[in-house]
C-alpha positions in Angstrom: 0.0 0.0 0.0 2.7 2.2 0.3 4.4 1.8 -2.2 1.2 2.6 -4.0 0.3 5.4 -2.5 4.1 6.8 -3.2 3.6 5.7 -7.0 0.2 8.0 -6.9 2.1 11.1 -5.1 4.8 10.8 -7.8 2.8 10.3 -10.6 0.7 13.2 -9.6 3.5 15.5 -9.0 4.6 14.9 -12.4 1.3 15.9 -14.1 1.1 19.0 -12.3 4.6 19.8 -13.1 3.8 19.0 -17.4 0.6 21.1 -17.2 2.3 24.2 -15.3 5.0 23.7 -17.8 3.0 23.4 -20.6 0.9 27.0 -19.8 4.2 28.6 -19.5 5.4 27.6 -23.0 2.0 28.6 -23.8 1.8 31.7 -22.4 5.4 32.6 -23.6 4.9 31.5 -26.6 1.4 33.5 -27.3 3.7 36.9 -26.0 6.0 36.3 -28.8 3.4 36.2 -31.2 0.8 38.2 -30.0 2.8 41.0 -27.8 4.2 43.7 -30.1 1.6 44.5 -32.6 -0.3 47.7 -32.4 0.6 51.2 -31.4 2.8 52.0 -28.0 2.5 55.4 -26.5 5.9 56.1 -25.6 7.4 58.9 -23.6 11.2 60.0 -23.5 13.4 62.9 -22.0 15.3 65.0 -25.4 17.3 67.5 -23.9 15.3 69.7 -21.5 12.0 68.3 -22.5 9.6 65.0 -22.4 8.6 64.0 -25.6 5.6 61.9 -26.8 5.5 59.8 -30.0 3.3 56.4 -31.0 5.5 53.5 -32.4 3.8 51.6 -34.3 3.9 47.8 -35.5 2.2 45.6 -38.1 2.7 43.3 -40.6 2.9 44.4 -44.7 1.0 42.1 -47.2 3.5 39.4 -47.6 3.3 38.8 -43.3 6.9 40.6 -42.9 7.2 42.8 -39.6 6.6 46.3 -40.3 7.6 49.2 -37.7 6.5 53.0 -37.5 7.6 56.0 -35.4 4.8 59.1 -35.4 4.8 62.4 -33.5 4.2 65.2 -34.2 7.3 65.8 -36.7 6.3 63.3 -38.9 5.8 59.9 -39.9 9.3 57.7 -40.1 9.8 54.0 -40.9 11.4 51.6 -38.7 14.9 49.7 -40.2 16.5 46.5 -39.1 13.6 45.2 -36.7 13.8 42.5 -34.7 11.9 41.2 -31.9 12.3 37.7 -30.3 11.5 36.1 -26.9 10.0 39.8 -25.9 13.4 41.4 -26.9 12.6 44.1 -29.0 15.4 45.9 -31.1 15.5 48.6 -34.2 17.2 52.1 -35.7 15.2 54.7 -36.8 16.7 57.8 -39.1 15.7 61.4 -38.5 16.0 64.4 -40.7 17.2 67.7 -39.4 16.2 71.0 -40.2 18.8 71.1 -42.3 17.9 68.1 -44.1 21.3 66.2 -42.3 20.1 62.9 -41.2 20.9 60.7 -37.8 20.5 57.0 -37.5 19.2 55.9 -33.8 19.3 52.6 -32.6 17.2 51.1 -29.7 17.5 47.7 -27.8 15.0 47.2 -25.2 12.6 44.7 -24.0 8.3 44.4 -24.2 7.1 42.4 -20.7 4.3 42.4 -19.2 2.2 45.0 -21.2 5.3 47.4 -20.7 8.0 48.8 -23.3 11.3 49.9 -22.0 14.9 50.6 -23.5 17.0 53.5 -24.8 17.5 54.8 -27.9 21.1 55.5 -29.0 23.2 57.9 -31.5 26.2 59.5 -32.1 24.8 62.3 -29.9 23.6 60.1 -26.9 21.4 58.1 -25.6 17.9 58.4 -23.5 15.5 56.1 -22.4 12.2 55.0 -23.3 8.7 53.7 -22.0 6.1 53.3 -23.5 2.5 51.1 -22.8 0.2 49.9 -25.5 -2.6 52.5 -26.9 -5.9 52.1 -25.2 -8.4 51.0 -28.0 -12.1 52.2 -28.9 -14.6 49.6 -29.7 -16.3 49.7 -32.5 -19.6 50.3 -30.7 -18.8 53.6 -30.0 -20.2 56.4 -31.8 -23.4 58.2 -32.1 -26.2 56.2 -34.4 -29.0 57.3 -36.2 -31.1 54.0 -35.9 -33.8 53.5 -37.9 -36.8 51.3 -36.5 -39.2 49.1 -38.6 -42.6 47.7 -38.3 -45.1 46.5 -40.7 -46.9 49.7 -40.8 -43.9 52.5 -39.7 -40.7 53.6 -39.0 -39.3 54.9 -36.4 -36.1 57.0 -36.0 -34.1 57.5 -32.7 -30.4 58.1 -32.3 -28.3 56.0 -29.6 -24.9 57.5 -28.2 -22.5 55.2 -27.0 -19.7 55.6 -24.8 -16.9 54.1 -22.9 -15.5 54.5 -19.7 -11.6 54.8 -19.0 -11.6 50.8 -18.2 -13.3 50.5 -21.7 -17.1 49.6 -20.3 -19.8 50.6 -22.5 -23.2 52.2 -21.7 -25.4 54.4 -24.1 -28.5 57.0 -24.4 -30.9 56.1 -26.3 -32.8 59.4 -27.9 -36.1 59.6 -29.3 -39.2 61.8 -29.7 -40.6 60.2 -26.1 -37.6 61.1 -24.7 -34.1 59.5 -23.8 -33.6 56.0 -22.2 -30.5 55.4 -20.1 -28.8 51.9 -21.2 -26.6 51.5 -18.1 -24.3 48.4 -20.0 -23.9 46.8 -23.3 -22.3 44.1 -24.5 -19.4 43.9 -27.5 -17.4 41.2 -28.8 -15.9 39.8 -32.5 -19.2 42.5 -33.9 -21.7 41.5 -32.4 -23.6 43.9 -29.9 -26.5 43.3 -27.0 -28.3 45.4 -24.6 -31.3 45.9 -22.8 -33.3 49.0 -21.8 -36.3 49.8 -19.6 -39.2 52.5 -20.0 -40.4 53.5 -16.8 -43.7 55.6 -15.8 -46.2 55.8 -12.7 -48.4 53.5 -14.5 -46.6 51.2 -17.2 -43.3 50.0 -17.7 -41.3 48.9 -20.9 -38.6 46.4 -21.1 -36.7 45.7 -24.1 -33.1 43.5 -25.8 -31.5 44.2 -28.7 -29.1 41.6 -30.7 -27.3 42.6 -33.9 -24.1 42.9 -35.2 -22.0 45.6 -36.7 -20.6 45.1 -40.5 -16.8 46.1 -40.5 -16.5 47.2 -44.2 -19.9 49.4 -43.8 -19.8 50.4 -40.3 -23.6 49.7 -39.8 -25.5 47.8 -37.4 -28.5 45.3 -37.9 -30.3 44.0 -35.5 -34.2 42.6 -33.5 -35.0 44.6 -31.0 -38.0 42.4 -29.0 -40.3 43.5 -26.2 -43.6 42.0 -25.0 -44.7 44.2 -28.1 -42.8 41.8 -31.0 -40.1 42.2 -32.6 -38.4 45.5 -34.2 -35.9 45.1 -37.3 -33.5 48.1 -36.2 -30.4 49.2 -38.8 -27.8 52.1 -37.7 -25.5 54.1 -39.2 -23.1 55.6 -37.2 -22.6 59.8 -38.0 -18.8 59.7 -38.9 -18.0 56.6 -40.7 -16.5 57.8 -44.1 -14.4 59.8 -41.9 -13.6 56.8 -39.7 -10.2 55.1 -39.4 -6.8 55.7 -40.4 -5.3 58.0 -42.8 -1.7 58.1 -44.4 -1.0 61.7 -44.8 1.1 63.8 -46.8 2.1 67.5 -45.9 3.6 70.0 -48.4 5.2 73.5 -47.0 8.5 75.9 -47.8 10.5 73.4 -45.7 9.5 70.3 -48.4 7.2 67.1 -47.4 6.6 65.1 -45.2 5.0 61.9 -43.6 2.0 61.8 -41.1 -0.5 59.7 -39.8 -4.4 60.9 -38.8 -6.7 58.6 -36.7 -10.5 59.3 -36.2 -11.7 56.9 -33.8 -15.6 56.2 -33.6 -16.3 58.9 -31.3 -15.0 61.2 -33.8 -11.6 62.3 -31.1 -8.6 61.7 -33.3 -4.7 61.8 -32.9 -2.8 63.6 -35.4 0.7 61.8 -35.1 0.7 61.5 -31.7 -1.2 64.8 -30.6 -4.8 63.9 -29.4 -7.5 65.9 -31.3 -10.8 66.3 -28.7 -13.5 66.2 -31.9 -13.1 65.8 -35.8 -16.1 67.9 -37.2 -18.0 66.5 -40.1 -20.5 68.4 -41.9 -21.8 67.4 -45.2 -18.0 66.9 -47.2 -16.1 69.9 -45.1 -13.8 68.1 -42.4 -12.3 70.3 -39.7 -10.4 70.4 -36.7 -8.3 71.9 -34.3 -4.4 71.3 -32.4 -3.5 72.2 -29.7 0.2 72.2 -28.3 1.2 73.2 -24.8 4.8 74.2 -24.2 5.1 74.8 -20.7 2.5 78.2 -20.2 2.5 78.8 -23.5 -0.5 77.4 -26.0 0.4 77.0 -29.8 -2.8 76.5 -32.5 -3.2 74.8 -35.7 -6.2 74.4 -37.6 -7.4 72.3 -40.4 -9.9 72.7 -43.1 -10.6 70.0 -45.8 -12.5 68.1 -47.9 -13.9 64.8 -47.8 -14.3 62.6 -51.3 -14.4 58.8 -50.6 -11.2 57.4 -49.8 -9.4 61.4 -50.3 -8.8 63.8 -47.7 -7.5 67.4 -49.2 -7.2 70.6 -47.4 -4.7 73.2 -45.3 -3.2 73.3 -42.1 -2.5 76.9 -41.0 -1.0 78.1 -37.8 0.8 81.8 -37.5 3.4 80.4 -38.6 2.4 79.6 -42.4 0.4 76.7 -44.0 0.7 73.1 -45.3 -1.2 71.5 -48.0 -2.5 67.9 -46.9 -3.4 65.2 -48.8 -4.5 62.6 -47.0 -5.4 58.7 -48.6 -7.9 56.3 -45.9 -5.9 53.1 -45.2 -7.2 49.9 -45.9 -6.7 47.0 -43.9 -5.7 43.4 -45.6 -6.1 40.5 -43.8 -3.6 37.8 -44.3 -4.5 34.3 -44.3 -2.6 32.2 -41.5 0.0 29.6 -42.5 -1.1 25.9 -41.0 2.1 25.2 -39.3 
């Protein structure tokens, strides 16, 4: 018996030991694969001042590694990068003012949701962190729903927002006033809530389940109460506007590279300077930057036009203007390899 019972405490041991061995390999291996695509909001010390830029990685058509550096200078590609086992390495060339260009080289590591390293040149070196950029669902945004029995339609519009820890909850706005949806629901495009009518003498309950087209941006769903069942389609205000544009400037000092980013609830980062609201009317597109440098405010504004996949228009500040053009970036998908 006890031999047996030794054999069992052995035999148990070892399974314990292959399953927490075979998470670890798992989990390590998912961070290799999994933990350096997207954009990093990194922050680094340049002489006297912290600086703010996006680096930003992704894969080009053919599945090869792809690297980008924004702020607010411009748009640069990555050379010579490398990441293995969450060791992360590239160089980066910078023009000067004077059109002479330095090569900077960083080596640094990506654990635990965290990038660190430093950055180094013929001039120095400095270090850098950076975290991943917090990401807006897809939900978000305001929609202009339109509701459909046999005999009518109805239109409302439903806000949604999100919270700092990315929950969602929404307003729903109609001619009998506005409903407060406390939570909904969003994963892989498909969206649920429910939402509740109150009165002295009546109360309405009601679900919705639909699903939001990627390509179109617009939602289809049921809603059902005790009433039937609704058909209910959105379109979210915004979406040709939507996304991510590659961006080309034009002043006296030449071209150069930049990147725009309208999220769903119409905020934006141009480069890596956060725009509050992207205004939209008809085809004009406008908005306005903002840059602090220490108590004093400098302002640039932009004025455009929208024309399917173009963006065109001028950025003007007191100190002069540049001519954008500005192309909407489509997203490929590439089909995984079986091994």
């Amino acid at each position: 018996m006890k031999h047996q019972t030794f054999f069992k405490a052995i035999l148990y041991c070892s399974l314990m030991l292959l399953i927490m061995f075979s998470a670890q390999v798992k989990a390590q291996s998912s961070q290799s694969r999994g933990g350096l695509y997207g954009d990093w909001q990194i922050k680094y010390e340049a002489g006297e001042r912290q600086r703010e830029a996006i680096i930003s990685f992704s894969r080009d058509s053919e599945g090869n590694r792809t690297g980008q550096w924004i702020s607010f200078m411009g748009l640069s590609e990555l050379k010579d990068l490398e990441y293995e086992d969450g060791q992360l390495s590239f160089s980066r060339v910078s023009r000067g003012r004077e059109g002479e260009s330095t090569t900077t080289k960083f080596t640094g590591t990506i654990q635990d949701g965290k990038l660190s390293g430093t950055m180094s040149s013929d001039r120095g070196e400095y270090k850098v962190e950076g975290k991943p950029s917090p990401r807006i669902s897809r939900a978000v945004g305001s929609w202009q729903m339109t509701l459909k029995t046999d005999e009518r339609e109805f239109n409302s519009t439903m806000v949604v927002k999100a919270d700092k820890e990315g929950k969602l909850s929404a307003e729903w706005q109609s001619e009998r006033g506005s409903i407060e949806i406390p939570e909904l629901q969003y994963e892989r495009g498909n969206l649920s809530f429910k939402m509740e009518r109150k009165t002295e003498d009546r109360q309405w309950q009601a679900s919705f389940e639909g699903s939001i087209e990627r390509e179109t941006g617009t939602l289809t769903g049921v809603l059902k109460s005790d009433r039937g069942e609704i058909e209910a389609v959105g379109k979210r205000a915004g979406t040709a506007l939507i996304g991510t544009w590659n961006i080309e400037s034009t002043s006296e000092r030449g071209a150069r590279k930049q990147r725009l980013i309208v999220n769903p609830d119409m905020s934006a980062l141009y480069g890596a300077i956060p725009i509050k609201e992207v205004s939209l009317e008809g085809d004009v597109v406008s908005f306005k930057i903002v840059l602090e440098f220490g108590d004093q405010t400098f302002e640039m504004g932009f004025k455009g036009k929208l024309s399917d996949t173009k963006l065109t228009g001028e950025l003007t500040s007191s100190r002069g203007s540049q001519k954008i053009t500005g192309t909407k970036a489509v997203r490929t998908f590439r089909r995984r390899s079986a091994s």
